[in-house]
Biopython code that builds the backbone (N, CA, C, O; Angstrom):
import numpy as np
from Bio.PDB.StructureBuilder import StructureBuilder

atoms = [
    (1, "UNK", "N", (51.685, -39.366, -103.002)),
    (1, "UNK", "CA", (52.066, -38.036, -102.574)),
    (1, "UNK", "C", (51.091, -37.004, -103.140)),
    (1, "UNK", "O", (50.609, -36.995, -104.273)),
    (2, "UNK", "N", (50.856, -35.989, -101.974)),
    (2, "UNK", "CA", (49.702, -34.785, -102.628)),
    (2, "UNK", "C", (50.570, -33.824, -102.981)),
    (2, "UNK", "O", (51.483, -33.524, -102.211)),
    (3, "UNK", "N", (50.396, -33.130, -104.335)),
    (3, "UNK", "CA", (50.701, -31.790, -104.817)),
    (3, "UNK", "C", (50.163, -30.639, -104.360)),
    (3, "UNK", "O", (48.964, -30.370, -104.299)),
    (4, "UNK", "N", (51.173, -29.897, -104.005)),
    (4, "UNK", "CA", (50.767, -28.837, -102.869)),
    (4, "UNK", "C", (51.601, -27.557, -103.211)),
    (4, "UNK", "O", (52.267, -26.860, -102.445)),
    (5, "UNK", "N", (51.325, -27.381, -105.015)),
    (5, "UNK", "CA", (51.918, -26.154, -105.640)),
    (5, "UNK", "C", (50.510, -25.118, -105.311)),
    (5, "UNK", "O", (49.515, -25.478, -104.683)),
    (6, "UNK", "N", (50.686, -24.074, -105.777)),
    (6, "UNK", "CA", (50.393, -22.910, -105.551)),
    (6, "UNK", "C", (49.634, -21.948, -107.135)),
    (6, "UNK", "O", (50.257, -21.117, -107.796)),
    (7, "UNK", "N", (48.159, -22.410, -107.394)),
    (7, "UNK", "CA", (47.403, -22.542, -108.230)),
    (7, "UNK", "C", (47.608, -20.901, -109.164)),
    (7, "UNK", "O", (47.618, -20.737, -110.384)),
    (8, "UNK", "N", (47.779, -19.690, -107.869)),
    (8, "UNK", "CA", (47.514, -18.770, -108.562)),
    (8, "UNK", "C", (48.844, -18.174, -108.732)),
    (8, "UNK", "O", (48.884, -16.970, -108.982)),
    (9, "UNK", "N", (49.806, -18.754, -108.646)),
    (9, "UNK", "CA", (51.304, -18.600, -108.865)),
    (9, "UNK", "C", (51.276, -17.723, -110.789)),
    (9, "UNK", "O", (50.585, -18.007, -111.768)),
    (10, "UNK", "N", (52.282, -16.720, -110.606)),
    (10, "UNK", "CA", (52.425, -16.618, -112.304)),
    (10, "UNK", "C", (53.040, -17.200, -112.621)),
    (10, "UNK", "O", (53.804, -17.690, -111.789)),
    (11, "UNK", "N", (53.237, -17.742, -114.591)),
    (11, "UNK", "CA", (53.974, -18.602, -114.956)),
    (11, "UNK", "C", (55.415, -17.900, -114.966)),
    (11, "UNK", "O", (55.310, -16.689, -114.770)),
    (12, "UNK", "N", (56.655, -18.315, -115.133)),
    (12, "UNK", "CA", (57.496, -17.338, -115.817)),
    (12, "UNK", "C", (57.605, -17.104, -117.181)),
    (12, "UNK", "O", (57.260, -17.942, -118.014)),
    (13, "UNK", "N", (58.062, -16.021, -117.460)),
    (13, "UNK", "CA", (57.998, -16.286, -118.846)),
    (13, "UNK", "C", (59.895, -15.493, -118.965)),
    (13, "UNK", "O", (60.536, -14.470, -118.724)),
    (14, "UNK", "N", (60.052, -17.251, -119.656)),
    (14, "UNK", "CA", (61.448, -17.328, -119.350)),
    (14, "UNK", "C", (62.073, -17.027, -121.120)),
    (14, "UNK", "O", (63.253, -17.134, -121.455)),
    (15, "UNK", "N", (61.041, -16.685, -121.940)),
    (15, "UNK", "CA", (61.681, -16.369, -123.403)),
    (15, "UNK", "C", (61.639, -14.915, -123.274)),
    (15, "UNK", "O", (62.449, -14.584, -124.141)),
    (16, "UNK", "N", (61.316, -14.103, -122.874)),
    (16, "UNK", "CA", (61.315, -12.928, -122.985)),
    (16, "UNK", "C", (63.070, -12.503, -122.368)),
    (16, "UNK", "O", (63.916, -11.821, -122.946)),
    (17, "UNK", "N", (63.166, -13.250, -120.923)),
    (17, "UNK", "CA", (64.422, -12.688, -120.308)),
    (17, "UNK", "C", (65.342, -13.745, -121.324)),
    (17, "UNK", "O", (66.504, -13.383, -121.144)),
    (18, "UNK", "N", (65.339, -14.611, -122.069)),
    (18, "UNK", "CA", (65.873, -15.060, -122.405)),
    (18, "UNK", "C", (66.702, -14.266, -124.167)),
    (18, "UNK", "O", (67.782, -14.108, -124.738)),
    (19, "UNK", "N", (65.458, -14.054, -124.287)),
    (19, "UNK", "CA", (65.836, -12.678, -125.846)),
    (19, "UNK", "C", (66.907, -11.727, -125.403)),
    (19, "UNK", "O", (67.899, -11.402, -126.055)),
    (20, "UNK", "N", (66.470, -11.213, -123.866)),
    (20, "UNK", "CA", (67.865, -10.066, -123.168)),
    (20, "UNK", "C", (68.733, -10.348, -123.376)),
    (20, "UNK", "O", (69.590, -9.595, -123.838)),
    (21, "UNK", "N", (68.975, -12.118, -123.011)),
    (21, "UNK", "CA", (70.097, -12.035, -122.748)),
    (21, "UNK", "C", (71.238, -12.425, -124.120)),
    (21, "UNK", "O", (72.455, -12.361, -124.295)),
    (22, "UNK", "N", (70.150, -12.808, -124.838)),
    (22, "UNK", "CA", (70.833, -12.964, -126.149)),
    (22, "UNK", "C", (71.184, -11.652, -127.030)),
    (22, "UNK", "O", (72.136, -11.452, -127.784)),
    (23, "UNK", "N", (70.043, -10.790, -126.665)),
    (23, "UNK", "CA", (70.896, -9.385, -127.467)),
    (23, "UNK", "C", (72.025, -8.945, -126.236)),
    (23, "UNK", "O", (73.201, -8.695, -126.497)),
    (24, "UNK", "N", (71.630, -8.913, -125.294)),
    (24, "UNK", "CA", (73.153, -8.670, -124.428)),
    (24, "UNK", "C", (74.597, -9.463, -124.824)),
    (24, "UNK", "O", (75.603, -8.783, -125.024)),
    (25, "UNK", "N", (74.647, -11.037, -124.933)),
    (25, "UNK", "CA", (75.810, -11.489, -125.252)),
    (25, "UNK", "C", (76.117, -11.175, -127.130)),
    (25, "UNK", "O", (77.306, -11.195, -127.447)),
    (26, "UNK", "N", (75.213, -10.939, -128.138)),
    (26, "UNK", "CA", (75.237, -10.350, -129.081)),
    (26, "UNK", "C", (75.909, -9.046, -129.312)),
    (26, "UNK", "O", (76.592, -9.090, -130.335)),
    (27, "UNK", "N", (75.938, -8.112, -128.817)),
    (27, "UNK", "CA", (76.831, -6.790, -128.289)),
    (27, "UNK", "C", (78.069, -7.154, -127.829)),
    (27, "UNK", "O", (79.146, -6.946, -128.387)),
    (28, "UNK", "N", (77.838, -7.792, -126.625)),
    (28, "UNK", "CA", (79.119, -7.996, -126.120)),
    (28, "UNK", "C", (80.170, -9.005, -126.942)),
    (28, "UNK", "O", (81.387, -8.980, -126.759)),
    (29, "UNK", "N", (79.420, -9.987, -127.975)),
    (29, "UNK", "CA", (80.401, -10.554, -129.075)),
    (29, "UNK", "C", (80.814, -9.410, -129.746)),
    (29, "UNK", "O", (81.831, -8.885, -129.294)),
    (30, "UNK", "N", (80.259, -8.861, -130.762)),
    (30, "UNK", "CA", (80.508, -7.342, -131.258)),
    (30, "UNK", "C", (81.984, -6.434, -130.494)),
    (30, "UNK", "O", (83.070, -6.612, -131.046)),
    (31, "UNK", "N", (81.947, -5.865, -129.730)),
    (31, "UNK", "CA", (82.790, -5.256, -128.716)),
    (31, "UNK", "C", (83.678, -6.210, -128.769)),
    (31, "UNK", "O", (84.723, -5.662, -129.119)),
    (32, "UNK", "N", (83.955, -7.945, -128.539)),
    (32, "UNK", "CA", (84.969, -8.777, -128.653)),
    (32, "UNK", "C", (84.868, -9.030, -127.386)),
    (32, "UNK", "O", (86.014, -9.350, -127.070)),
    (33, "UNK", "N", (84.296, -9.078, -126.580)),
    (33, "UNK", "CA", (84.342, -9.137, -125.029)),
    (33, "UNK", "C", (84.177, -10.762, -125.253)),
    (33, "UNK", "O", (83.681, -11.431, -126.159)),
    (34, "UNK", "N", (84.907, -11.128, -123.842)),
    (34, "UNK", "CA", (84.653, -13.017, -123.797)),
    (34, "UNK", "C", (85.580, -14.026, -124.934)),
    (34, "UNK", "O", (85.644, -15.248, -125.072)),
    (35, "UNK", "N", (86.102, -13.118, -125.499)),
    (35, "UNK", "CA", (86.238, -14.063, -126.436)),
    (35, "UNK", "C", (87.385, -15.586, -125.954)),
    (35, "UNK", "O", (88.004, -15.597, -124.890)),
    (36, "UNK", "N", (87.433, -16.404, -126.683)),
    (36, "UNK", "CA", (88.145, -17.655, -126.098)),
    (36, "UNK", "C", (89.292, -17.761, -126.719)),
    (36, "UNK", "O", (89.053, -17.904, -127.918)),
    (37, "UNK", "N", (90.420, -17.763, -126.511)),
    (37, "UNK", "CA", (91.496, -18.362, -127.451)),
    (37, "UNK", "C", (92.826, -19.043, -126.577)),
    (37, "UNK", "O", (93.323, -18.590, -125.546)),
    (38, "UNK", "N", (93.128, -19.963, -127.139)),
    (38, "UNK", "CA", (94.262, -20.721, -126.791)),
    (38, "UNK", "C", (95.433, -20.416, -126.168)),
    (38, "UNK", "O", (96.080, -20.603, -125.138)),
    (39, "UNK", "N", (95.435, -19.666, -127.615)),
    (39, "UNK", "CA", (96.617, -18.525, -127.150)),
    (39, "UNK", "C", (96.782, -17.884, -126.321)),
    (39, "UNK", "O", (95.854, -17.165, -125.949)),
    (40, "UNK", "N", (98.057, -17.851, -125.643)),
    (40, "UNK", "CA", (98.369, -17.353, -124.533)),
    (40, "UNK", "C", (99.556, -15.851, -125.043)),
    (40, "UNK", "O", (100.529, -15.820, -125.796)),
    (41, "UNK", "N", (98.815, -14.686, -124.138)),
    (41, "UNK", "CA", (99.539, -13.550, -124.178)),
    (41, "UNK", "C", (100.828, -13.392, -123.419)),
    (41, "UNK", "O", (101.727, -12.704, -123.901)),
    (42, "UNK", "N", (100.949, -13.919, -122.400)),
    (42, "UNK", "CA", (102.595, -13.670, -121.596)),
    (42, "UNK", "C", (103.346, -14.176, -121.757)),
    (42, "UNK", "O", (104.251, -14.112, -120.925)),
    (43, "UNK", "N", (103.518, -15.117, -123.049)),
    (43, "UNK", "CA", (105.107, -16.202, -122.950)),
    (43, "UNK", "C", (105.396, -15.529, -124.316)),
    (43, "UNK", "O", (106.425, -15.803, -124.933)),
]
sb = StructureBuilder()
sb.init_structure("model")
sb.init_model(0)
sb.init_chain("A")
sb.init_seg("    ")
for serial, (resi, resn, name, xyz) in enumerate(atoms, 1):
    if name == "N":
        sb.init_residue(resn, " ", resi, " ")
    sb.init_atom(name, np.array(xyz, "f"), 0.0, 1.0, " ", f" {name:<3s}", serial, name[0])
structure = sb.get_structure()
């Protein structure tokens, strides 16, 4: 099989959006947002 990618393609650069999103869910731990618990509020 011939490879038939696309030479002048940019790379991504997937650590940069990846830092976002870690100070984004970092805040949003902070604030308490998401959080998980067992416990159930209506009974």
């Amino acid at each position: 099989m011939s490879h038939t990618g696309d030479p002048n393609k940019k790379a991504k650069d997937n650590n940069a959006k990846n830092k976002v999103k870690n100070q984004e869910e970092k805040i949003n731990a902070q604030h308490g947002k998401h959080d998980y618990s067992k416990k159930t509020d209506h009974l």
